[in-house]
VMD Tcl script that draws the C-alpha trace (Angstrom):
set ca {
  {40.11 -46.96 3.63}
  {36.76 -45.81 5.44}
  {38.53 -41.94 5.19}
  {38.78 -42.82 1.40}
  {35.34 -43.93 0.80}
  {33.89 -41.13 2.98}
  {35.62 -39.13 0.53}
  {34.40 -40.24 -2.63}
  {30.45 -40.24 -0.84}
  {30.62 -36.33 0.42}
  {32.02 -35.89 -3.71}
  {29.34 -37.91 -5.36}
  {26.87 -35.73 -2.92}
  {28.25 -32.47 -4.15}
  {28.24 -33.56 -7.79}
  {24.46 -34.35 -6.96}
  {24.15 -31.17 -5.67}
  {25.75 -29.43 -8.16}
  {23.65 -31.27 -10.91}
  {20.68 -30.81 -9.67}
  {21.17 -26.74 -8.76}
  {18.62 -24.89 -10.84}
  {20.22 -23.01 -14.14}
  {19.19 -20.55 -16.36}
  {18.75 -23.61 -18.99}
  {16.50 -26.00 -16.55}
  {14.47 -22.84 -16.15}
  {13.33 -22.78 -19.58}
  {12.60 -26.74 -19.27}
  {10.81 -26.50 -15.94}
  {7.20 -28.43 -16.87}
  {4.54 -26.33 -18.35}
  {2.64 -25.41 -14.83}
  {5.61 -24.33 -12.88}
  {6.87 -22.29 -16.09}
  {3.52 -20.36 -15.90}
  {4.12 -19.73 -12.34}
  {7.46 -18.56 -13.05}
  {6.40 -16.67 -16.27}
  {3.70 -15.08 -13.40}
  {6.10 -13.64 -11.43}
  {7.87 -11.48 -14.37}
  {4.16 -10.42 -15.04}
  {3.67 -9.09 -11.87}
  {7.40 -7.52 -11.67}
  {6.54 -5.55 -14.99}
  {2.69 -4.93 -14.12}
  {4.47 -3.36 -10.54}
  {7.02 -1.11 -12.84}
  {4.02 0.07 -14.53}
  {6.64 -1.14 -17.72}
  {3.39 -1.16 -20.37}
  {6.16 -2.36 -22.89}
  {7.36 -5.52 -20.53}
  {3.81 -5.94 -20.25}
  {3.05 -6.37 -23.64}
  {4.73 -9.47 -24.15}
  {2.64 -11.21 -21.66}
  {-0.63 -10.42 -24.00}
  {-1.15 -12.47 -27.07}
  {-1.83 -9.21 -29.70}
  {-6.01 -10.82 -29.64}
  {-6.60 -11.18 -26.08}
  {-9.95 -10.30 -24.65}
  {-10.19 -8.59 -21.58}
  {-12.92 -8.91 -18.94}
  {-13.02 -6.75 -16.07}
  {-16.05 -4.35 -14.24}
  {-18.84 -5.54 -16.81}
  {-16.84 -4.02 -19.80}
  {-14.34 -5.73 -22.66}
  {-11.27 -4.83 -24.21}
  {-10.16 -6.72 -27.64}
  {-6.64 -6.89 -28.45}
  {-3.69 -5.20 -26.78}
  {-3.42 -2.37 -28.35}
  {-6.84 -1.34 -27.22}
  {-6.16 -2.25 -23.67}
  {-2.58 -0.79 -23.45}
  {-4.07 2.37 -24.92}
  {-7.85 2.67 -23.59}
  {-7.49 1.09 -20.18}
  {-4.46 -0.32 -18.53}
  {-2.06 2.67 -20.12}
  {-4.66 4.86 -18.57}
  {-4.71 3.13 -15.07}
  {-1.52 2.34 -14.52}
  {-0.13 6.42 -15.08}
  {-3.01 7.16 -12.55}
  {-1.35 4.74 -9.92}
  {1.18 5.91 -7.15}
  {2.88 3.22 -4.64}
  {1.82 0.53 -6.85}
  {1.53 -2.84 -4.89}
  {0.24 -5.99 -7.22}
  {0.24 -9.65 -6.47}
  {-1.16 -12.66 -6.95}
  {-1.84 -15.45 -4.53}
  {-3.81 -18.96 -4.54}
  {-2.21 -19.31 -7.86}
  {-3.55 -22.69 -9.70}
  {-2.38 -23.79 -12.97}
  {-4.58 -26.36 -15.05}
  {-3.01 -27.83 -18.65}
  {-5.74 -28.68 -21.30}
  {-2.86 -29.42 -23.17}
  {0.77 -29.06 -23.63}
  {0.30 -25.38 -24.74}
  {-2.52 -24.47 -23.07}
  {-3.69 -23.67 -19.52}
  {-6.31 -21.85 -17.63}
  {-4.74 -20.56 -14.49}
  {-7.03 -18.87 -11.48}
  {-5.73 -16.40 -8.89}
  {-6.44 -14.16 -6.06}
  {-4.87 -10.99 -7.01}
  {-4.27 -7.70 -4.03}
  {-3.99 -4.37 -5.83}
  {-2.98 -1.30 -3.49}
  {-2.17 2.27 -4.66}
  {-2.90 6.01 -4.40}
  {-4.74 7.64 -6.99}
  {-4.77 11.12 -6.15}
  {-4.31 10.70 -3.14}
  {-6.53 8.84 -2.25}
  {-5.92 5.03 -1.20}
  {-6.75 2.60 -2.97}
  {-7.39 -1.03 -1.54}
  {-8.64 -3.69 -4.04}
  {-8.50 -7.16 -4.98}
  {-10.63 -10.08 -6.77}
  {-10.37 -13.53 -8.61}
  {-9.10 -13.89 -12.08}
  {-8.89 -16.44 -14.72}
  {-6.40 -16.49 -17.72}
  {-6.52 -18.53 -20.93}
  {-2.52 -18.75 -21.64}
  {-1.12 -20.27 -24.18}
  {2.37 -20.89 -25.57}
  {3.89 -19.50 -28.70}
  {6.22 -20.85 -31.18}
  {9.28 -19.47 -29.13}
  {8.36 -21.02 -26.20}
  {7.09 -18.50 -23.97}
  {3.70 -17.64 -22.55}
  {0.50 -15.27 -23.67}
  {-2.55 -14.67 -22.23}
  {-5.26 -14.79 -24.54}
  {-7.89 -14.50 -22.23}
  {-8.80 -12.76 -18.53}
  {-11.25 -12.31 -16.80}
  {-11.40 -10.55 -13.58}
  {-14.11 -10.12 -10.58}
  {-13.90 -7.84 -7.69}
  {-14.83 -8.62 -4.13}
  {-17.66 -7.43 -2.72}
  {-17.17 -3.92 -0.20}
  {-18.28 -3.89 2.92}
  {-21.57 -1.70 3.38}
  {-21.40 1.96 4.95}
  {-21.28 1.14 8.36}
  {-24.40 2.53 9.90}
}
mol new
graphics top color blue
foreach p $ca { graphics top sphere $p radius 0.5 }
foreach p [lrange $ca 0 end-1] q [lrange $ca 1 end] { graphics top cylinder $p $q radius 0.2 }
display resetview
């Protein structure tokens, strides 16, 4: 009897364990914050390909750009007049994001602030750069994200050293 009933415990602990294993369907019905975070990590797996057409469904087609005191408006003009540009320039890409934070103002909008590392070779010559950013994303009719907004800062560089 207490073999039997050990039995049907270690079964209704699988089943649990089974049920609550992560699918492709919970995925898409994760809550909003950690479905940005998720939706985050594709980002950086395209931005890392240098894939400009993965990357374009990340970008809502009227997202404003800021970055180094300048603005880009709309995707097209940031695919073609800056990113495009930049990313063909990059060798041994290395992109990521940490210190993520996701805020809802509502169920289909966020603001979400990172730290973000970007290494590479242009040339050559090795690049070594990184910053805070802020993204306005929201969430379109098929249920996946955009950003409409971003705005990124570099750190400060250490002075010539004297």
């Amino acid at each position: 009897m207490i073999r039997g009933r050990s039995l049907v415990v270690l079964a209704g602990v699988l089943a649990l364990a089974v049920l609550r294993t992560p699918t492709l369907a919970s995925a898409q019905t994760l809550p909003p914050a950690e479905s940005i975070q998720a939706w985050l990590d594709g980002y950086v797996a395209a931005f890392n390909a240098k894939d400009l057409d993965r990357l374009g469904t990340f970008y809502d087609a009227d997202v404003t750009i800021f970055e180094g005191g300048g603005i880009d408006r709309g995707w097209p003009a940031y695919r073609d007049q800056h990113l495009g540009p930049e990313l063909r320039e990059f060798d041994d890409l290395q992109f990521s994001h940490s210190n993520l934070a996701v805020r809802m103002l509502t169920d289909r909008t966020a603001y979400v602030t990172t730290e973000y590392s970007l290494r590479a070779r242009v040339r050559g010559r090795p690049i070594d750069s990184g910053g805070l950013e802020t993204l306005i994303v929201v969430q379109v009719d098929d249920g996946t994200w955009r950003i409409r907004h971003a705005h990124t800062s570099s750190r400060r560089r250490p002075g010539p050293v004297q």
